[in-house]
Every structure is written in structure tokens, then in C-alpha cells.
N, C-alpha and C positions, 0 to 999 in steps of 0.2 A: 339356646339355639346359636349356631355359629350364623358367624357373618358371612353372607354371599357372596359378599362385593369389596374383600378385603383393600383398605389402602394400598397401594400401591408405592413401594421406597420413588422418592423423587430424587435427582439427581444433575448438575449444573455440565455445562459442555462448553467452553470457551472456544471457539473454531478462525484459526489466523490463517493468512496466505501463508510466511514462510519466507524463510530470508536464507542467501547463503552465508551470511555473516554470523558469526554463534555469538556476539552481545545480541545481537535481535531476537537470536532464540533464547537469550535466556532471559531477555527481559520482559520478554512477553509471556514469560512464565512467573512473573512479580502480579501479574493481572491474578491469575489463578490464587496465587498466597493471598492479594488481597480481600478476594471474594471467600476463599475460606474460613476468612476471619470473619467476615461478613453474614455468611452462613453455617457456623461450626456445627450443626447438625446434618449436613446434608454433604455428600460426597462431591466433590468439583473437579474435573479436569480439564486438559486443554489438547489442543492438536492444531496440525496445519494442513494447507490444499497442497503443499507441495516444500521441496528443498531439505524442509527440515523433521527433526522427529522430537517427539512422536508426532506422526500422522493424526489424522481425524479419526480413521478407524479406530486407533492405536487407545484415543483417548475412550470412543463412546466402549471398545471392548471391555476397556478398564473400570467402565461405570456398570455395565454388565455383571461381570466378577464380584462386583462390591453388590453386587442383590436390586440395580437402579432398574428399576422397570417404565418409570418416565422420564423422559431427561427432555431438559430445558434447554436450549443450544442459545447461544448468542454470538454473530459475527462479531469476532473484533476489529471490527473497521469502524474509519469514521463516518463515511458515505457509504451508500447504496451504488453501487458499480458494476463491473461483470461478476467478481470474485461472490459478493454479497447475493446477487441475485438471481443466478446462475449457477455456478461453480459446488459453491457449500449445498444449496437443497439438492441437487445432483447427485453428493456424496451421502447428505442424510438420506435421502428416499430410496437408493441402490440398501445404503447397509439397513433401513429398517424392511425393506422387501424381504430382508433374510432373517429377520426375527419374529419368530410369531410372540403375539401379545406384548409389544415391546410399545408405548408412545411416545413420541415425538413430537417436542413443539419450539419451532420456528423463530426467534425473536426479532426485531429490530436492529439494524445499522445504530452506531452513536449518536449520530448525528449533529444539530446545532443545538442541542439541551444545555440549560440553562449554566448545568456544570460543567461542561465541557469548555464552555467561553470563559466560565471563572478558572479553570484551571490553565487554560491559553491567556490567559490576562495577566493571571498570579508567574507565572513562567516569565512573563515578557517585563513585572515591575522587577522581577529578580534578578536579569541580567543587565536591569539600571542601576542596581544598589537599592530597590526601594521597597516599603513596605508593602505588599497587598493590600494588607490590613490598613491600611494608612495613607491611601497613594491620593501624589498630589492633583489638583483641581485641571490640570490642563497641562502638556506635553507639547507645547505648539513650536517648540524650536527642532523635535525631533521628527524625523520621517519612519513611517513602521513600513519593512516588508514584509508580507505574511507569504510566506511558500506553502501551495499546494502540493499534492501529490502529481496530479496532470494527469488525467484519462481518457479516453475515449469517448467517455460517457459525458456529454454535454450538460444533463443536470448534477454529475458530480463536481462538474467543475464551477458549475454556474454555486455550488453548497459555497468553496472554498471564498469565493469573487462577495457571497453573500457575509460569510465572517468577518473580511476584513473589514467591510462596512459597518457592521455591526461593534468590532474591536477599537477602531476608529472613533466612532461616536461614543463609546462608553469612557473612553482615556483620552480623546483628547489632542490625537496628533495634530503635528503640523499637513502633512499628508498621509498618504496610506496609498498602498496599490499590492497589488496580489501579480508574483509570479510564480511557474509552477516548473516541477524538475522531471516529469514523463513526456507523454506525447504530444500535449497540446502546446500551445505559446501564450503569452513569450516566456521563453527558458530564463533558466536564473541572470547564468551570467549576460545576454543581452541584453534585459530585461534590465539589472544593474547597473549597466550600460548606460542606459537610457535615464534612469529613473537620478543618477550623480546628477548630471543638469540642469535638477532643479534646484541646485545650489545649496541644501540643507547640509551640515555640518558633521551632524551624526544623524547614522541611518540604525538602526535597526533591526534586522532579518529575525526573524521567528517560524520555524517550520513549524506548521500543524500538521507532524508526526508522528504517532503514537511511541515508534520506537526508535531505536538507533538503526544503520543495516547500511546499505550499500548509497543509497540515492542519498543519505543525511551527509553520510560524505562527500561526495559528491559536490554537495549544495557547498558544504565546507570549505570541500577546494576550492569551490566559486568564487566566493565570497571571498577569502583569502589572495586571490587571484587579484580581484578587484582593489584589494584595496591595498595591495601592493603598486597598484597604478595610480590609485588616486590618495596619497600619504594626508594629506589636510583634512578629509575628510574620518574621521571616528566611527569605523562600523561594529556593532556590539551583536554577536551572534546570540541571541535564546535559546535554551533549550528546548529539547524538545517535550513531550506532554508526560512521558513514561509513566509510572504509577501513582502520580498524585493523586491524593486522596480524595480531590473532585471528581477525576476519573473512573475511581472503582465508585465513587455514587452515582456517576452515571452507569456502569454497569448495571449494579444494583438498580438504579431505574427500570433497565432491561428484563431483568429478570422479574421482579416483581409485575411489570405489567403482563406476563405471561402467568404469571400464578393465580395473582386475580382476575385474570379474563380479562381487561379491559383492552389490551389489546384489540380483542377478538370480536367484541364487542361494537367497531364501527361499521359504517358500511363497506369504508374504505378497504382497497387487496392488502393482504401482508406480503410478505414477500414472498412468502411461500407459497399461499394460493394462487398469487401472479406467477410464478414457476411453474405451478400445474396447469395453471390455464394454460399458458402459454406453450408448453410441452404439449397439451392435449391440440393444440392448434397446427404444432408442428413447428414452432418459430422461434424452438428452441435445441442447439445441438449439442446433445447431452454427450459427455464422452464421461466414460466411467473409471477411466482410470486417473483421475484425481486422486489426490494422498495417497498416492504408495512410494513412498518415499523411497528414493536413492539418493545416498551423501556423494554431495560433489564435491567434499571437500572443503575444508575452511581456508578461503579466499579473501580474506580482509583487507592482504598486505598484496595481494599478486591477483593471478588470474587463476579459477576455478579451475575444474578438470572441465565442466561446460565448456568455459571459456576456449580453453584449449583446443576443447574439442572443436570448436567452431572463429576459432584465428584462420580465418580467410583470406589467402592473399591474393592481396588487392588487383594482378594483373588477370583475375579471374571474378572479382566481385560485380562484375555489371553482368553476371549470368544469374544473379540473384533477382527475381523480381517476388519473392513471399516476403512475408512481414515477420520479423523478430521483435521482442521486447528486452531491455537489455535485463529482466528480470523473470525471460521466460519466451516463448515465445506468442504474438495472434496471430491467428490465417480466418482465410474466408471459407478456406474449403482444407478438405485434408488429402495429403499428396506424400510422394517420397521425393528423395533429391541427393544429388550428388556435386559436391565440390571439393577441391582442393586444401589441403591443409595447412600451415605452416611448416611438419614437418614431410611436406612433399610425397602425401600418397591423398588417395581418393576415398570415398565411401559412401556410401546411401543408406539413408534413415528414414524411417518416417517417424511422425510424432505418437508414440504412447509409451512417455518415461516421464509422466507426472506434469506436462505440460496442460493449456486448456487454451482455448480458444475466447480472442478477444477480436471485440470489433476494429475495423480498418477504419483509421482515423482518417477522413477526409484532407483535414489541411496539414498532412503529416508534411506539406513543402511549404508549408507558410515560410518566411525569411524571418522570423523571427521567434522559432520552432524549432525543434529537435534538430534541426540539419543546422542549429548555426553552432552545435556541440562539435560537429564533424574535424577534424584535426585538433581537439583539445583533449588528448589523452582519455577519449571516454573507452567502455570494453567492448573489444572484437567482437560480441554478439549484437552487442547497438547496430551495427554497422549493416546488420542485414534488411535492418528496418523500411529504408531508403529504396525505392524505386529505382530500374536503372536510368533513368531521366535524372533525375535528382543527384544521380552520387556522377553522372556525367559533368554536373551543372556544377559543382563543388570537388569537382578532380583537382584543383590546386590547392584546398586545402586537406587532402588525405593525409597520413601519415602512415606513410606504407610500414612501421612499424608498430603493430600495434599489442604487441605484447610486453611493451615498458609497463611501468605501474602507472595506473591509470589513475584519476582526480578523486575515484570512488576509494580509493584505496589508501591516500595519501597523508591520512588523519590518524 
């Protein structure tokens, strides 16, 4: 008698935001090799929500092709954020609406798993000279910075605030403090600022990164910045997480709790069933053109064709009151707009060319936030960010050039 209810080929989905920098895309393609080794019977791909390729589609097509009739998806983030809880089931649930008999299952953000801190720890004794395996009893003459990413998202940032406490207690520091390099505060370099005063000798900085890309830079130039001002002081930059091999066992984490169901198994929402709730509620604004990727170009050393496209000058930037990300853009609502370019003509656009929508951070004017980057060489789409209250409030430090190479680029 044949079987009714044939197996079903299983199949792995790695799902990234997307970088315009091509080490990011390809190092987030080192995730994928690792987990291949990890599951060499099973098909693995990867994709992204935007910038780079392959797309998300790109990847689950390609699991299609191979005969995958279930596939396993896991955000490769560290936190739960917009991108993670929003964004990716948006993309999965639109391309499985177009396949009959196709499953789909949801996994987990990184998160603070067990390996993930050993793999942020093993990184941060490595840019000491010291062993993981071996590392000493206490660290009390050193200061750690841990760098977040900085979100919108309150409990994402509340994860980062939560690690260094955690990193802290397990090694040892003299102190520890958490700054972050997106939306929230305090940004690196003020933050750095601040944190020299407490007279520690050698500091630290460690971004909990997954990859390389625009913002690590960024941090880079920061961090280099500083301590060209402050020479007595020893600052030792970390690397960042890339594919250590704690890494891909938290992936593997990932994945397996979705094979054996435990996942699914609490009471608690996954991420995706909080997506559908919450879509079924209406309190979610699904835009579907996520991952369709268009190359802006490789921008590592300069500014994007993005960029480009939106070098707005400055005798015309207080007509900006929407919100950009310098990795994209958020809005509250969705609109068209016209402004002036650098090279001296006009246009209007609205957003559906692989952007998505992120929340409006409340203290985007905090003074020790995003707007104290404002004349420090960051890129001409940051700059839209900025309410016209705020870029009023910091008109003396503009840099009405801002098509030099910017801090993200400088590494």
C-alpha cells in the first residue's frame, strides 16, 4: 500500500535585513555555509528584506526548485525588532499565499542564548590577546563598551543594556556601559565622550554585530575619532560576532527548536502568530514589497546611488519633516515628496523600492542621540531623520557638504 501522507523534503531559510556594503553580504552568507555543514542533508539558503541579493524570495524560490516543501525560516537578527516581527513574516506569508501546499515555519530572533554571550565574550578576550579558553579571574583595570545596534524598539534595546550586564558579571570589568549607533542614545561617539571620565586607561568597545556593513564602520570612525583626542588612554576595538562557531550553534538552536516543536509548544506568541494577530487586528502595516531588491550599488568607500539620490541641500532641508534611517527609511504614514538635489533638479517619489516601515522614535532629540552625529561626516540620508525643530536647533553644526566620505566609509 503506498503512503498517503508522504514526507515532506524539509528545507532551511536564513532571512537578513541587508546591507549596501558587499563584505556584509557576503558575510552573512558564511551563516548559511555554516549551517550547511551542520545540516548536509537538508538544503539551506539565505536572502534579505532589502539592498542586497539574493532577496528572500530569491532564497525560498531556490528551496522550491530543490523539491523543499517545508522550510524552516530563521531571522538572522540578534533581537526581535521591526525587521524580525514585522517585516520577514510579511514577506513569508505574501510568498506562501502563492504556493499551494507549501509549509512554513517561523523561528526565533538570536537572541541572549547561552551561545551567543560565549561567542561575544570569546571575541572581546581575543582583542585582549587572551585565551577564552583560559581567561583571567577578573578584568577590573579594564572598561568594556558594548555597542548596540539602537532601535526604535524599546525592548530591543532594553536585550543590548541587558548583555552588557550580563558580559560584565561573567569577565569581570572594571566597569561596563552600553552605547548604541542607530536611533536611540546615547550614540557612540558622545557616549565615549562621556564614559573617558571615568579615568580608566584602557577601554574596550565591542559591537554586538553579527556582521560587518555600514554602521560597524561608523562605530570605527568613532572610536578612532576619540581616541585621537584622548592619546593616554588604550582603546581596543572587538570584533565583531561574524560566524563563530558559537554562532552557527545558536542558529542551530533555532532550527531545531522548530523541528521538534518545542518551540510551539508554549503558551507563549511566536513571532509569527503575534504577526497574524496582530495583522488580523489591523496594528500592523503590511507593505509587500519587501525583498525585491534593487543594487544601489557598492558604497563602502563613498556614497550609494541612495545616497545620491537623496544629498539634500541643506538651504532646502527644513522642508523635511518625514523620518529617514540612514539604512533605509521609517514613516508613520505613507506619502510622496519632492526636494532638491545636490545636483540641482527636483523629483518626487514615494516609497515602494524595497523600503518598510519603522516606528517614530520618540526621543529621536534626546541631546545625547542621533542628532549629536549632525556635522560629523555621517550620510545625507541620516539627515532626513531630524524634525525641522531639531535640524533648526543644530543649524551651526551642519555641514552643508555632505557628500565628502562620510565616518561609515572611512575604514
Amino acid at each position: 500500500m503506498s503512503n498517503s501522507n508522504p514526507v515532506k523534503q524539509k528545507g532551511i531559510m536564513i532571512c537578513g535585513h541587508g546591507s549596501r556594503d558587499k563584505d556584509a553580504e557576503r558575510e552573512f552568507g558564511l551563516v548559511a555555509e555554516g549551517l550547511k555543514k551542520r545540516f548536509p542533508d537538508l538544503p539551506v539558503e539565505y536572502g534579505f528584506l532589502e539592498f542586497s541579493a539574493p532577496n528572500i524570495h530569491m532564497g525560498l524560490n531556490s528551496l522550491l526548485r530543490q523539491g523543499v516543501e517545508d522550510i524552516y525560516a530563521i531571522p538572522g537578527m540578534l533581537f526581535a525588532a521591526t525587521h524580525a516581527k514585522n517585516d520577514i513574516p510579511s514577506v513569508m506569508t505574501t510568498f506562501q499565499e502563492k504556493q499551494d501546499g507549501l509549509s512554513m515555519h517561523y523561528g526565533r530572533e538570536l537572541g541572549l542564548q547561552e551561545d551567543m554571550i560565549e561567542a561575544f565574550q570569546a571575541r572581546i578576550y581575543e582583542s585582549l590577546g587572551l585565551d577564552p579558553q583560559n581567561p583571567p579571574s577578573e578584568l577590573y583595570d579594564t572598561m568594556l563598551v558594548v555597542v548596540g545596534r539602537g532601535t526604535s524598539d524599546t525592548s530591543a534595546n532594553a536585550e543590548a543594556a541587558k548583555l552588557t550586564r550580563i558580559v560584565n558579571e561573567n569577565m569581570g570589568f572594571g566597569w561596563a556601559d552600553t552605547v548604541y549607533s542607530g536611533v536611540t542614545y546615547p550614540s557612540v561617539g558622545v557616549g565615549l565622550d562621556k564614559l573617558v571620565k571615568l579615568g580608566f586607561k584602557r577601554i574596550v568597545i565591542a559591537p554586538y554585530f553579527l556582521f560587518t556593513g555600514r554602521l560597524i564602520k561608523r562605530i570605527q570612525g568613532y572610536v578612532d575619532k576619540v581616541a585621537q583626542e584622548h592619546p593616554s588612554i588604550e582603546f581596543i576595538q572587538a570584533h565583531y560576532l561574524s560566524d563563530h562557531e558559537r554562532v552557527i550553534d545558536a542558529f542551530v538552536n533555532r532550527v531545531n527548536e522548530i523541528m521538534d516543536g518545542s518551540l510551539f509548544s508554549s503558551s507563549d506568541e511566536t513571532l509569527m502568530s503575534s504577526f497574524k494577530r496582530r495583522l488580523a487586528a489591523g496594528e500592523v502595516d503590511v507593505h509587500h514589497h519587501h525583498a525585491e531588491f534593487v543594487d544601489p550599488q557598492d558604497d563602502t568607500h563613498g556614497l550609494s546611488e541612495s545616497d545620491t539620490k537623496h544629498a539634500v541641500s541643506f538651504d532646502s532641508i527644513h522642508t523635511l519633516d518625514h523620518s529617514h534611517s540612514d539604512h533605509g527609511h521609517f514613516h508613520a504614514h505613507s506619502h510622496s515628496h519632492s526636494h532638491s538635489h545636490s545636483h540641482d533638479h527636483s523629483h518626487g517619489h514615494s516609497h515602494g523600492e524595497g523600503h518598510h516601515h519603522h516606528g517614530v522614535y520618540k526621543h529621536i532629540g534626546h541631546p545625547m542621540g542621533p542628532r549629536t552625529m549632525i556635522g560629523e561626516g555621517i550620510c545625507c540620508c541620516f539627515m532626513g531623520q531630524f524634525t525641522e525643530e531639531i535640524l533648526e536647533q543644530e543649524k551651526h553644526r551642519i555641514d552643508g557638504d555632505c557628500t565628502k566620505t562620510a565616518l561609515a566609509h572611512k575604514r
